[in-house]
Structures are given as C-alpha cells and as structure tokens.
N, C-alpha and C positions, 0 to 999 in steps of 0.2 A: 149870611147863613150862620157863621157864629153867633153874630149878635142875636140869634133867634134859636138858636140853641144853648147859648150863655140863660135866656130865659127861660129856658124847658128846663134847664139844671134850680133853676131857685125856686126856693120851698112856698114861694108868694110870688110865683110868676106868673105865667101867662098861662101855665096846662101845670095845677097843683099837684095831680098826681102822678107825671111822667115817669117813667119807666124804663130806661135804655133797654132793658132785656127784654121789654114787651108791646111796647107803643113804637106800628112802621107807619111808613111814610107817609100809608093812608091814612092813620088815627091823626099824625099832624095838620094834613094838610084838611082833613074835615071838622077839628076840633079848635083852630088854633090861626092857620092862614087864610080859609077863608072865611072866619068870623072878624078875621083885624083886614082881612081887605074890605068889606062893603061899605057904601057911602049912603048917603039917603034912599036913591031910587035902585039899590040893588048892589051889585059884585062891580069889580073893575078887575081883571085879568093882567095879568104882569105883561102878556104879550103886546096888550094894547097901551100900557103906558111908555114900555120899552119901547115900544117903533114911531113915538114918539121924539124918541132922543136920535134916528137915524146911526145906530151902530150897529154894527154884525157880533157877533159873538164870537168868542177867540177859543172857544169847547162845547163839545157837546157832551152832556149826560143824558146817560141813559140809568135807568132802576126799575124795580118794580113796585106797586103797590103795596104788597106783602112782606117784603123785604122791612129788615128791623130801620129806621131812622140812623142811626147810632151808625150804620152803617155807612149810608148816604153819607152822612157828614165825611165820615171815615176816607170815604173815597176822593171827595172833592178837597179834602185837603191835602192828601198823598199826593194827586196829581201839582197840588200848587205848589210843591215843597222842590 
C-alpha cells in the first residue's frame, strides 16, 4: 500500500495527476489498480491470487468509495503503528 502510494506522490508515476485532496479510492482503484492488475485474457483479483497463498488475514478494512484515498492509507497505517 505505500509502495503504491509512494507512486501516486511522483510527478512521473503511475496516476501524473493525483491529488490527495481530490482523487478517492474509487479514482484509484479505476484509474491505476485495475489497469496494473490485468494480464492477457483479462483482470486477476487480489482475492484469487491471495487464496492462493492459503493465509487468513490478521484485519479487516472497511472504507468507502467516495472517501478521499489519502485517507484510506491514513487509516491503515494508524492501525499498524
């Protein structure tokens, strides 16, 4: 999740013109995650590679769509701290 917001901060990164004040979770995840997830024949979902690896997850998040991005991160890293 940093390392994916480390590139929403660079001015030659992955989404040129982000915006902490204005671009949520949805402008990420439509503009930026699922343009770098797809492979030839289409998307691959986090879900389906993750249950792959046979691990439970040690948090749940929850957010909204509309919600700023900026905030998301915000969140998940309070909790890790």
């Amino acid at each position: 999740l940093l390392r994916l917001y480390e590139s929403l901060l660079d001015p030659h990164g992955t989404m040129q013109d982000y915006n902490p004040n204005k671009h949520t979770t949805n402008d990420i995840v439509r503009r930026v995650i699922i343009p770098s997830s797809r492979v030839e024949c289409g998307g691959v979902a986090f879900a389906d590679v993750a249950g792959k690896c046979n691990t439970l997850p040690s948090r749940m998040v929850t957010h909204t769509w509309t919600s700023l991005f900026v905030h998301l991160v915000a969140a998940v890293v309070a909790n890790a701290l």
